[in-house]
N, CA, C and O atoms as a printed pandas DataFrame, in Angstrom:
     atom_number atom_name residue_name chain_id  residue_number  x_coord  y_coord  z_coord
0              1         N          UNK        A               1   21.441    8.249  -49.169
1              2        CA          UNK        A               1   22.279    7.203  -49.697
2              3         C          UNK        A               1   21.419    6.039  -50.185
3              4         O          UNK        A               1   21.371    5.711  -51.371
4              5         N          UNK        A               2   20.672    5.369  -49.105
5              6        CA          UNK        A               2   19.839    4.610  -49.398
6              7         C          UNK        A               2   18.454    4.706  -50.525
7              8         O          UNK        A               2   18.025    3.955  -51.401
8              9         N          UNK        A               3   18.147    5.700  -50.120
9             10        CA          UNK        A               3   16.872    6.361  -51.012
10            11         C          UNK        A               3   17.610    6.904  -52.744
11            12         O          UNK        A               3   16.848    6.980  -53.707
12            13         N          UNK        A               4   18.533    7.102  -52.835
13            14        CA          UNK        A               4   19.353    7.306  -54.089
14            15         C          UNK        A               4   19.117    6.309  -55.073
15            16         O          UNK        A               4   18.539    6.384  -56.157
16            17         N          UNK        A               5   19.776    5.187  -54.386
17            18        CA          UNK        A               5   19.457    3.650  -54.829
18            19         C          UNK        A               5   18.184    2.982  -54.989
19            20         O          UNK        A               5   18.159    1.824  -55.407
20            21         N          UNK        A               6   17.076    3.635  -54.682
21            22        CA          UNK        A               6   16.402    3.372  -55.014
22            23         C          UNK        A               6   15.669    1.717  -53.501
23            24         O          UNK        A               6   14.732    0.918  -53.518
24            25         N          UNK        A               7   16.527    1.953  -52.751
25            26        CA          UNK        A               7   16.055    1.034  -51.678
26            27         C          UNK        A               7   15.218    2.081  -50.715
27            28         O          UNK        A               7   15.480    3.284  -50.696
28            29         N          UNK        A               8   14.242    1.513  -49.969
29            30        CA          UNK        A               8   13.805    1.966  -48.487
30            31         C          UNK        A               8   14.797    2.281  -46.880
31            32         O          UNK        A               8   15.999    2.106  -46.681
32            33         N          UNK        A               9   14.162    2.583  -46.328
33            34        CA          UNK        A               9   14.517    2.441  -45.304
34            35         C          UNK        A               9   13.819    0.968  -44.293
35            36         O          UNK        A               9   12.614    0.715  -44.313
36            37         N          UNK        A              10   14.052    0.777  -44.104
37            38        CA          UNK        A              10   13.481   -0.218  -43.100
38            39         C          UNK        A              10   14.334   -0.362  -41.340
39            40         O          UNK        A              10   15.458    0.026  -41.020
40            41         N          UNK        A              11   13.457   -0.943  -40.634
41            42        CA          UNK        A              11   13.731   -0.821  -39.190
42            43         C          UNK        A              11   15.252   -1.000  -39.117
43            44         O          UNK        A              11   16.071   -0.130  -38.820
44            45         N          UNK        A              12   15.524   -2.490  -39.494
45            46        CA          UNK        A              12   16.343   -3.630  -39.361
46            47         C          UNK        A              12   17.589   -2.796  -39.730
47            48         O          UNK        A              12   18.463   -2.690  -38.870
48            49         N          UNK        A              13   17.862   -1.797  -41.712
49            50        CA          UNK        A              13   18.377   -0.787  -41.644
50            51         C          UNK        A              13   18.764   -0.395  -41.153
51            52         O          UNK        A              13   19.935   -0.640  -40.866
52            53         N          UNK        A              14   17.812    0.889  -40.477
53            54        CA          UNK        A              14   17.837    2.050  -39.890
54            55         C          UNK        A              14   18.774    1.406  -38.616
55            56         O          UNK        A              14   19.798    2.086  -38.572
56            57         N          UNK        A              15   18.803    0.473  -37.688
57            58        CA          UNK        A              15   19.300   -0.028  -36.784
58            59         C          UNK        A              15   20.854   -0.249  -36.691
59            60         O          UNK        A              15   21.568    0.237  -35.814
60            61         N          UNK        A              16   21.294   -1.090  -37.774
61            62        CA          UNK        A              16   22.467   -1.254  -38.701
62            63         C          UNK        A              16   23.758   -0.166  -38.707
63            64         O          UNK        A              16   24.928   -0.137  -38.326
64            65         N          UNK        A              17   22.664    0.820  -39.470
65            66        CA          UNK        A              17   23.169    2.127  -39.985
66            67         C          UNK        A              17   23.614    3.167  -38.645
67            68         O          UNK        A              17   24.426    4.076  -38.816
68            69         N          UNK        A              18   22.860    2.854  -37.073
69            70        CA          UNK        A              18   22.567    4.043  -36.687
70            71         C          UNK        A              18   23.845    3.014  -35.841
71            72         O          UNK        A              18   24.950    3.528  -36.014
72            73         N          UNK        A              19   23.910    1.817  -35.061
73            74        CA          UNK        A              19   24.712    0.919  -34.740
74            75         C          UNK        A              19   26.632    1.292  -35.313
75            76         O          UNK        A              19   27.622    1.519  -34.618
76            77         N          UNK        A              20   26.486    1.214  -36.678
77            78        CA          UNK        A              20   27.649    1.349  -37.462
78            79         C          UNK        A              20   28.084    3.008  -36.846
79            80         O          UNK        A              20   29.256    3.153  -36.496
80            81         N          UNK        A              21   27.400    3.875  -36.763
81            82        CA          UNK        A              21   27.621    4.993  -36.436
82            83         C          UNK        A              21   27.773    5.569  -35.135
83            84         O          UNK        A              21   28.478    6.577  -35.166
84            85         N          UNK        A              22   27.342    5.258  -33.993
85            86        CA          UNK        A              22   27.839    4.995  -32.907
86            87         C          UNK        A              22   29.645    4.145  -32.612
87            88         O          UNK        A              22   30.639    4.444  -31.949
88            89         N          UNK        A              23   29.278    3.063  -33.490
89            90        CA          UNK        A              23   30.570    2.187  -32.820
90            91         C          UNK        A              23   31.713    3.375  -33.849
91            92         O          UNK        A              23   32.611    3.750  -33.095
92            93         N          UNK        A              24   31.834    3.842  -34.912
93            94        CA          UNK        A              24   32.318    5.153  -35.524
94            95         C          UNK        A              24   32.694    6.079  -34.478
95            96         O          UNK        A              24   33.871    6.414  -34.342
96            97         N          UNK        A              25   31.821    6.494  -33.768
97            98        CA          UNK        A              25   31.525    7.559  -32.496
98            99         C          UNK        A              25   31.179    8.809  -33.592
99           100         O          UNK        A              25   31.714    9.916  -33.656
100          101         N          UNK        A              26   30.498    8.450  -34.120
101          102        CA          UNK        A              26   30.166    9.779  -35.134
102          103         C          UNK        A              26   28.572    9.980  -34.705
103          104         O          UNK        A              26   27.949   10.897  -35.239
104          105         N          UNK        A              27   27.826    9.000  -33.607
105          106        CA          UNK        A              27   26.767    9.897  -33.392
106          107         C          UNK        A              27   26.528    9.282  -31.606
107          108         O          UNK        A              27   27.368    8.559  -31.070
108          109         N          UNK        A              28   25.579    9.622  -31.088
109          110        CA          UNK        A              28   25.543    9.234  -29.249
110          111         C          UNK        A              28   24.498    7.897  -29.021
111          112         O          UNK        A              28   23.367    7.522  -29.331
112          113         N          UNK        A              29   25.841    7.403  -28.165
113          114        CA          UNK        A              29   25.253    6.218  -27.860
114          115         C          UNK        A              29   23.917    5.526  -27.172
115          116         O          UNK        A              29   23.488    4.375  -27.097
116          117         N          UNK        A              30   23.426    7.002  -26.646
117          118        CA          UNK        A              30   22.222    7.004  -26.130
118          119         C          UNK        A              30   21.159    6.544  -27.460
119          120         O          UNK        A              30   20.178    5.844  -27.211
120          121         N          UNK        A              31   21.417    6.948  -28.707
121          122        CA          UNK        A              31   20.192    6.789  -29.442
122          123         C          UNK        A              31   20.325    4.863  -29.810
123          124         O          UNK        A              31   19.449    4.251  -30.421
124          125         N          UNK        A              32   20.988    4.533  -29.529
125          126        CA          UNK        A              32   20.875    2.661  -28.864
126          127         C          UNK        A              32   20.099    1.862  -27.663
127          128         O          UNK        A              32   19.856    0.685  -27.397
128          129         N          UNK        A              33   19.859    3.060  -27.122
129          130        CA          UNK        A              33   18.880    2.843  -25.771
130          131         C          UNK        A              33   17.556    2.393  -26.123
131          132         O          UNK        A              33   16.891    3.079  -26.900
132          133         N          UNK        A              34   16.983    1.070  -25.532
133          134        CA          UNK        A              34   15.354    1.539  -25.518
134          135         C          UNK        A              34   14.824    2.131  -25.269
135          136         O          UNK        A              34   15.277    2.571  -24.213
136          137         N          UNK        A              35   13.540    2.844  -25.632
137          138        CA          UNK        A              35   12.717    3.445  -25.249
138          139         C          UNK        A              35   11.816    3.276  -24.101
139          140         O          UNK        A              35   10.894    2.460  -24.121
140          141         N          UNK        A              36   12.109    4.149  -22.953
141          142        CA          UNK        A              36   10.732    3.547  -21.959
142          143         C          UNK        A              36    9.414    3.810  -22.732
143          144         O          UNK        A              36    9.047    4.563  -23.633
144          145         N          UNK        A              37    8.737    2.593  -21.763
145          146        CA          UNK        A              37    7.539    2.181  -21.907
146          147         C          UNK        A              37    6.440    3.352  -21.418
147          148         O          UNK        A              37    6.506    3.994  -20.371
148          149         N          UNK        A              38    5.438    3.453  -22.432
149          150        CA          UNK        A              38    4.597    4.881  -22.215
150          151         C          UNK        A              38    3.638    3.895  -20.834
151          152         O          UNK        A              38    3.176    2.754  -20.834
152          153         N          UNK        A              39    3.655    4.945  -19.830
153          154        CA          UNK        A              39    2.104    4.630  -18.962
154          155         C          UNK        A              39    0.564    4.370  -19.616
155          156         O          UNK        A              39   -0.075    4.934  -20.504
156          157         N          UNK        A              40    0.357    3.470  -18.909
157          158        CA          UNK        A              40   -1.021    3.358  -19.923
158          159         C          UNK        A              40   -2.018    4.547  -19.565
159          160         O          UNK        A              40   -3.110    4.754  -20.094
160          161         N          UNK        A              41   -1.367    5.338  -18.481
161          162        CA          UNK        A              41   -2.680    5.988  -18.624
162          163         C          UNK        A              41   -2.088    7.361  -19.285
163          164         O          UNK        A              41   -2.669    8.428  -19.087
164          165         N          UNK        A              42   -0.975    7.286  -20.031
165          166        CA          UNK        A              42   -0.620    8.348  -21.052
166          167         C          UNK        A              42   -1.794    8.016  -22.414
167          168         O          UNK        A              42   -2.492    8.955  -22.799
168          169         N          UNK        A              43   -1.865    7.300  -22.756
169          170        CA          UNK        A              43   -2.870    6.739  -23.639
170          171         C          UNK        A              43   -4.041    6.952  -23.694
171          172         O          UNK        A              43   -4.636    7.097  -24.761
172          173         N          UNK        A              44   -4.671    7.017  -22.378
173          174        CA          UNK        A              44   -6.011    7.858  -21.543
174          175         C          UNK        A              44   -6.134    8.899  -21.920
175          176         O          UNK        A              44   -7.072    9.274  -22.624
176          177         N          UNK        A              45   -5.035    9.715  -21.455
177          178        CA          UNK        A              45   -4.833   11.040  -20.913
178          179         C          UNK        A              45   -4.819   11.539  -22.873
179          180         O          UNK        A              45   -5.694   12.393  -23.020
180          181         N          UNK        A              46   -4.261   11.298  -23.944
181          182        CA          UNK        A              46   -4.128   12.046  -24.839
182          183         C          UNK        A              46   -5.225   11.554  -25.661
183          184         O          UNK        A              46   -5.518   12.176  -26.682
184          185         N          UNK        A              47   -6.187    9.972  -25.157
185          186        CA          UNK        A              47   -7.328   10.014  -26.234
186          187         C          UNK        A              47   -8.295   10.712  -25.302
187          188         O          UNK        A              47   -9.370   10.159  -25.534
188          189         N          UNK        A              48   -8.502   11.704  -24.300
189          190        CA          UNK        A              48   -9.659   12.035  -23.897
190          191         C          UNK        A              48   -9.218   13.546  -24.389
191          192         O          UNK        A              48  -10.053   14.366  -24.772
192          193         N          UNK        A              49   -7.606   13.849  -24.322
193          194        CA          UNK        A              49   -7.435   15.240  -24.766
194          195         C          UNK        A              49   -7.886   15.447  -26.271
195          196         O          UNK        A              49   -8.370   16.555  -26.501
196          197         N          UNK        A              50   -7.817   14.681  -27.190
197          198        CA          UNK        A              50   -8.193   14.597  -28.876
198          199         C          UNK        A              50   -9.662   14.489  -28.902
199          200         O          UNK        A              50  -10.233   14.735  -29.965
200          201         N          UNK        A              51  -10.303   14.170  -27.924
201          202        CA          UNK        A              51  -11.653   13.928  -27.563
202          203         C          UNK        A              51  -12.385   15.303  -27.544
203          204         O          UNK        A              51  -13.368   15.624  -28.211
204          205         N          UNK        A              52  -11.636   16.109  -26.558
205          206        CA          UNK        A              52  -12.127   17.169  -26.036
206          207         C          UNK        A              52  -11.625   18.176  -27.023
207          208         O          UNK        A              52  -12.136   19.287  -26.887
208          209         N          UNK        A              53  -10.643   18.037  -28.097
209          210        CA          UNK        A              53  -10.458   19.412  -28.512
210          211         C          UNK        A              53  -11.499   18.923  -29.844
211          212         O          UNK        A              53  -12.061   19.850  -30.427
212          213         N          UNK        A              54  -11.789   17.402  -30.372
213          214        CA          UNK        A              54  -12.653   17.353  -31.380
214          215         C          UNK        A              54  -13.994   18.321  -31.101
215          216         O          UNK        A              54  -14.510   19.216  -31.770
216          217         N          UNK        A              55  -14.242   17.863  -30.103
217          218        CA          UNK        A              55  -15.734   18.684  -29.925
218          219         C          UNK        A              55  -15.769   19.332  -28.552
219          220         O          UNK        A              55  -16.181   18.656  -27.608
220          221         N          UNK        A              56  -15.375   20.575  -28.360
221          222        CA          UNK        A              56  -15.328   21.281  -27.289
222          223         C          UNK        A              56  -16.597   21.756  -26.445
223          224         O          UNK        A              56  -16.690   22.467  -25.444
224          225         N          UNK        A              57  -17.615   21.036  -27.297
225          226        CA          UNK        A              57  -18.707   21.551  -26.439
226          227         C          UNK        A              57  -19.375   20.127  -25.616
227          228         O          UNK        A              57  -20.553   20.184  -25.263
228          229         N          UNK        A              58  -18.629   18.972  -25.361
229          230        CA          UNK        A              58  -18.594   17.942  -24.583
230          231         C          UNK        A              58  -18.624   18.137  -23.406
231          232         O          UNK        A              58  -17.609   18.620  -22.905
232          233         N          UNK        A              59  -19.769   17.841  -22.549
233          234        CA          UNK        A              59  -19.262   17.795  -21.027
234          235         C          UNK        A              59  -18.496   16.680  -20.861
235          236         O          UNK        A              59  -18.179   15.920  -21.776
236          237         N          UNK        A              60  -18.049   16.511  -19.171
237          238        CA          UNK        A              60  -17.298   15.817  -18.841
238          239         C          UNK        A              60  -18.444   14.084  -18.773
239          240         O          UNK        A              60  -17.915   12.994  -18.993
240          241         N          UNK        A              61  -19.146   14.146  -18.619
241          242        CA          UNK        A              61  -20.073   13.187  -18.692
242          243         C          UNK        A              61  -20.547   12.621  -20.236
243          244         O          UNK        A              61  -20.875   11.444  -20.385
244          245         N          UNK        A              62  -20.543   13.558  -21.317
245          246        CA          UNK        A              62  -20.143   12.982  -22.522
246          247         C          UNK        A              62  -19.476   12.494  -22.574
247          248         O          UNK        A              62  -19.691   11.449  -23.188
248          249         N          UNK        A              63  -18.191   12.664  -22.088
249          250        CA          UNK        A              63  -16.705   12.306  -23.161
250          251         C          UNK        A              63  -16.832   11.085  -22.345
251          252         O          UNK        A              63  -16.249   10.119  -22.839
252          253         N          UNK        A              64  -17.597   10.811  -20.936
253          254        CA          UNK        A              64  -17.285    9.879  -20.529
254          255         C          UNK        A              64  -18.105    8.790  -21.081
255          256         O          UNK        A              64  -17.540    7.708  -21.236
256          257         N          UNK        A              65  -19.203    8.885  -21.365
257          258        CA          UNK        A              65  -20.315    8.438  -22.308
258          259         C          UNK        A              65  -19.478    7.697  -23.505
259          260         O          UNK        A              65  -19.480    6.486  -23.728
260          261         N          UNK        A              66  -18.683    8.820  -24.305
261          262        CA          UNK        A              66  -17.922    8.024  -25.348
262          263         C          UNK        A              66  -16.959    7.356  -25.302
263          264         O          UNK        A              66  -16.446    6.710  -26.216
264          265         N          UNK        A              67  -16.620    7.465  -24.179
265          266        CA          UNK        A              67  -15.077    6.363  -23.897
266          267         C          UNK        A              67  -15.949    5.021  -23.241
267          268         O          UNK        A              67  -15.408    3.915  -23.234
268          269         N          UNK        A              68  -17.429    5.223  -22.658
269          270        CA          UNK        A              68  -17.803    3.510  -22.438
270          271         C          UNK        A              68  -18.120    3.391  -23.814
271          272         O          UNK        A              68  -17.651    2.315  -24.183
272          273         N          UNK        A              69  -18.776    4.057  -24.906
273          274        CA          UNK        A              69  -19.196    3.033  -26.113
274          275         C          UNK        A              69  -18.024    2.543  -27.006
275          276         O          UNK        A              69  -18.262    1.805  -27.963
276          277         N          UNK        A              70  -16.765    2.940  -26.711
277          278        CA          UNK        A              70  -15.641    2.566  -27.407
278          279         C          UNK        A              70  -14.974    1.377  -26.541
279          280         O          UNK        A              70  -14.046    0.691  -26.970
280          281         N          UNK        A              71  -15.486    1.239  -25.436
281          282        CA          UNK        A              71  -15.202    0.521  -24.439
282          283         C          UNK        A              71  -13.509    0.425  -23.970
283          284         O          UNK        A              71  -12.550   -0.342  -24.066
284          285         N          UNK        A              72  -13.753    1.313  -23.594
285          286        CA          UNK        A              72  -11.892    2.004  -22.672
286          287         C          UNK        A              72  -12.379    2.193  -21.428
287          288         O          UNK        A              72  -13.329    2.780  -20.911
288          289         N          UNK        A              73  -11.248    1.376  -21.012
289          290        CA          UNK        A              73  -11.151    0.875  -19.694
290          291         C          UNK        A              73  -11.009    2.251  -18.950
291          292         O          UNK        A              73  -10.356    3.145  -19.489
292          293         N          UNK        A              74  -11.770    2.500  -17.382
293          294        CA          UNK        A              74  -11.208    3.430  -16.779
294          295         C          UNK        A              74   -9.523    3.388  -16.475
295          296         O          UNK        A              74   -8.888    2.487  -17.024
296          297         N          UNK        A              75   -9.018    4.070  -15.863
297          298        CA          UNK        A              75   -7.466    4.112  -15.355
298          299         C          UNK        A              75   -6.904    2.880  -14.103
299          300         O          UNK        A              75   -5.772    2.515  -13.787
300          301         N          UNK        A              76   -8.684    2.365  -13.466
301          302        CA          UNK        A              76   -8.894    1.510  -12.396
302          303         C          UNK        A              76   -9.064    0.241  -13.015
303          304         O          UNK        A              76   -8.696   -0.807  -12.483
304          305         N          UNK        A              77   -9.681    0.319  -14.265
305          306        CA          UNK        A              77   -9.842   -0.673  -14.827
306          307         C          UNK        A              77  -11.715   -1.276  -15.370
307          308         O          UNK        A              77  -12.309   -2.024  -16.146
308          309         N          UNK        A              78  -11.923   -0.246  -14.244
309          310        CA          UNK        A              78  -13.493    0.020  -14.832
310          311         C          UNK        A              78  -14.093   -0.292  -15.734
311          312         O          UNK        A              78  -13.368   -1.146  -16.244
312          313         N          UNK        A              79  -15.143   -0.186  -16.466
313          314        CA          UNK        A              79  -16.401    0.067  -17.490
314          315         C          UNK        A              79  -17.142    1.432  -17.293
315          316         O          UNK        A              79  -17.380    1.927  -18.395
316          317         N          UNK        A              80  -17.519    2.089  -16.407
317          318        CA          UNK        A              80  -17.830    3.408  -16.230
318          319         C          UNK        A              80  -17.142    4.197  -15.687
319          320         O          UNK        A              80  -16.487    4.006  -14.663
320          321         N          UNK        A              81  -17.246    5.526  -16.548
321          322        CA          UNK        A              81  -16.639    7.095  -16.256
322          323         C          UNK        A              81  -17.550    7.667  -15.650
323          324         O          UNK        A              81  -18.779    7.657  -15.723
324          325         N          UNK        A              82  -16.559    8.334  -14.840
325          326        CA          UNK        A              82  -17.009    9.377  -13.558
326          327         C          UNK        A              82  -16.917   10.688  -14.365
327          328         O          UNK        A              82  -16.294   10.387  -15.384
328          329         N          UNK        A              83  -17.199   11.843  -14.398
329          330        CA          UNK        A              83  -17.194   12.923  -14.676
330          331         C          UNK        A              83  -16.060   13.683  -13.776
331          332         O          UNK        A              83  -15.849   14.853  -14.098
332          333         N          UNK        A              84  -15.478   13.273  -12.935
333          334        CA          UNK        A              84  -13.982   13.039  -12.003
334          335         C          UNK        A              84  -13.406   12.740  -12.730
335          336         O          UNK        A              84  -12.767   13.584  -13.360
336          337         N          UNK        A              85  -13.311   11.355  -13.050
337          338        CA          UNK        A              85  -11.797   10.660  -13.665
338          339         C          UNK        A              85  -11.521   11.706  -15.354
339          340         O          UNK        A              85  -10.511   12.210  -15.845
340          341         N          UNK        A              86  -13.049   11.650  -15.818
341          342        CA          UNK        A              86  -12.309   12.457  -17.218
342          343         C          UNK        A              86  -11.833   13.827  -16.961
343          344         O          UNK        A              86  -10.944   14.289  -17.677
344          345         N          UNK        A              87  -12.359   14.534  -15.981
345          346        CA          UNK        A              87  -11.526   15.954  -15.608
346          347         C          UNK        A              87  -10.161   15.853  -14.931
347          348         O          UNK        A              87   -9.390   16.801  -14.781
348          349         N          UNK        A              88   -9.948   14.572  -14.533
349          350        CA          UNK        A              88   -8.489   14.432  -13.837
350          351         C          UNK        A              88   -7.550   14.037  -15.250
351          352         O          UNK        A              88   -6.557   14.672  -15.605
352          353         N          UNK        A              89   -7.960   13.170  -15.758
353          354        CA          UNK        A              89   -7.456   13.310  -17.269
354          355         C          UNK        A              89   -6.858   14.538  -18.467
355          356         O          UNK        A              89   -5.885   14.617  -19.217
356          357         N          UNK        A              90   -7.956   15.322  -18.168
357          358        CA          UNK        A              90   -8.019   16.348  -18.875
358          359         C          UNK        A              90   -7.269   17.744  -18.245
359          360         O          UNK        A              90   -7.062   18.825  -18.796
360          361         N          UNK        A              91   -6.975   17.323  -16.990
361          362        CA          UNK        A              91   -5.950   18.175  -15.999
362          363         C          UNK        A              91   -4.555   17.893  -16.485
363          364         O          UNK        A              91   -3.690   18.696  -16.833
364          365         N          UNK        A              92   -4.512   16.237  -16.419
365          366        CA          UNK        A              92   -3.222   15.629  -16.566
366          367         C          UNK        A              92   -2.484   16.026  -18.448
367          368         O          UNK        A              92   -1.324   16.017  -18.859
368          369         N          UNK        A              93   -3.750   16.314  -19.120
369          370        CA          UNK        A              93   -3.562   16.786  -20.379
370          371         C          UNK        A              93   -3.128   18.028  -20.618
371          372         O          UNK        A              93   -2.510   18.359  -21.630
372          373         N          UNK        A              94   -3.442   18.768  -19.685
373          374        CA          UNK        A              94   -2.892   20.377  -19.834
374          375         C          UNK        A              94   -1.569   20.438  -19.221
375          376         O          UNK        A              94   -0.654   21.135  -19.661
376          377         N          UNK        A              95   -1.468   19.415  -17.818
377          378        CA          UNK        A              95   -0.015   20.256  -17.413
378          379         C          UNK        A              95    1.105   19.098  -18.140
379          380         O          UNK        A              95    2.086   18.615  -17.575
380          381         N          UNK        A              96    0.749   18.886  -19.221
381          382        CA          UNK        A              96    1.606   17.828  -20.111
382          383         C          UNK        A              96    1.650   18.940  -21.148
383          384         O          UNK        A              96    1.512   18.421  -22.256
384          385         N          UNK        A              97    1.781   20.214  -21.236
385          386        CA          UNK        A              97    0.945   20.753  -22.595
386          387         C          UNK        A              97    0.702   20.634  -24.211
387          388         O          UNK        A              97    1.095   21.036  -25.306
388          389         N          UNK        A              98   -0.423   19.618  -23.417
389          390        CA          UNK        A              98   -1.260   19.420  -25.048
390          391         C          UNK        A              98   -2.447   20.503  -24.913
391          392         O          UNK        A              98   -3.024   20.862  -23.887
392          393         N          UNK        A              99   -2.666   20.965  -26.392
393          394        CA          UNK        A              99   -3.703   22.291  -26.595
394          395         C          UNK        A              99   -4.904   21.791  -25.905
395          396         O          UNK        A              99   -5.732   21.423  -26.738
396          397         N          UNK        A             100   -5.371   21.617  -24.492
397          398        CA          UNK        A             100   -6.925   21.148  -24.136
398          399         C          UNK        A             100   -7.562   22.691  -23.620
399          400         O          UNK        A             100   -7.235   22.999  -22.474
400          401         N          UNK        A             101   -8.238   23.453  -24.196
401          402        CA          UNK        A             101   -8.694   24.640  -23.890
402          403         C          UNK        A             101   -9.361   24.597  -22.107
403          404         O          UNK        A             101   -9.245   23.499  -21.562
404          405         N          UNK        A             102   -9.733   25.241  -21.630
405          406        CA          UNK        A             102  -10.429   25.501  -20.030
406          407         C          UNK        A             102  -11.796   25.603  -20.666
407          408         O          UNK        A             102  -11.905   26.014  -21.821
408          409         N          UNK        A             103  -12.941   25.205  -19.876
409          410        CA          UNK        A             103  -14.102   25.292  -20.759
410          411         C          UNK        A             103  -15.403   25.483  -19.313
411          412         O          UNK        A             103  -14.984   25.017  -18.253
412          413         N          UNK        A             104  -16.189   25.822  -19.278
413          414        CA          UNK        A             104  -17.339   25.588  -18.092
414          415         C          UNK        A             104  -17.398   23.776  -18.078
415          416         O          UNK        A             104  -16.858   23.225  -17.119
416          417         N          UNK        A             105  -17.752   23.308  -18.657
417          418        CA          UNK        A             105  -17.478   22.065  -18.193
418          419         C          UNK        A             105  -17.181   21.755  -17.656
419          420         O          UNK        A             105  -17.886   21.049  -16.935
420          421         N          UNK        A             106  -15.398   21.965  -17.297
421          422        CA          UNK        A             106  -14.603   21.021  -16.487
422          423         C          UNK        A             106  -14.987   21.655  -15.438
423          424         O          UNK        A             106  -13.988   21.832  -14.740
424          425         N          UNK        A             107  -16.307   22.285  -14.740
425          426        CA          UNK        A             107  -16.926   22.347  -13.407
426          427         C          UNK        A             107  -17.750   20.910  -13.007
427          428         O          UNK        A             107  -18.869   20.691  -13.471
428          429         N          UNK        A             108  -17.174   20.111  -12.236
429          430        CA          UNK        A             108  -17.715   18.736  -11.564
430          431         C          UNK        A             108  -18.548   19.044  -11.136
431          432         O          UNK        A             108  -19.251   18.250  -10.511
């Protein structure tokens, strides 16, 4: 409808539109809900998994290597990675299933 006309979509829109359609009852009122807030250490957990499938031949002491020069905080709040915390990560990445392959590495 919108895109016909030659307008965008925008948030403010999309809000409007999805609002108008609920109070209609033509769609569920749940999609009015906020969104919970992601854990920060979901954020951890999927940049060490994108980490590990970039270059699979990373030990756990690399990846930890590259998360201090990017300077990411451990989960504690740290400056240095344990070769622990990124395999607990990378645990927490699989039984979430994101593609993180099993590798000799993740031997501590």
């Amino acid at each position: 409808m919108l895109a016909e006309s030659g307008q965008l979509w925008t948030v403010a829109r999309l809000r409007r539109a999805v609002g108008k359609l609920v109070s209609q009852r033509m769609a569920d009122p749940a999609l009015l809900r906020p969104v919970p807030c992601k854990n920060p250490e979901d954020h951890l957990m999927t940049l060490i998994a994108g980490i590990a499938m970039t270059d699979p031949s990373l030990s756990l002491r690399n990846i930890g290597a590259q998360l201090e020069r990017i300077r990411e905080r451990t989960p504690r709040g740290g400056s240095i990675w344990s070769a622990s915390s990124v395999k607990k990560q990378l645990d927490r990445a699989r039984k979430a299933g994101l593609a993180v392959p099993m590798s000799p590495r993740d031997v501590v």
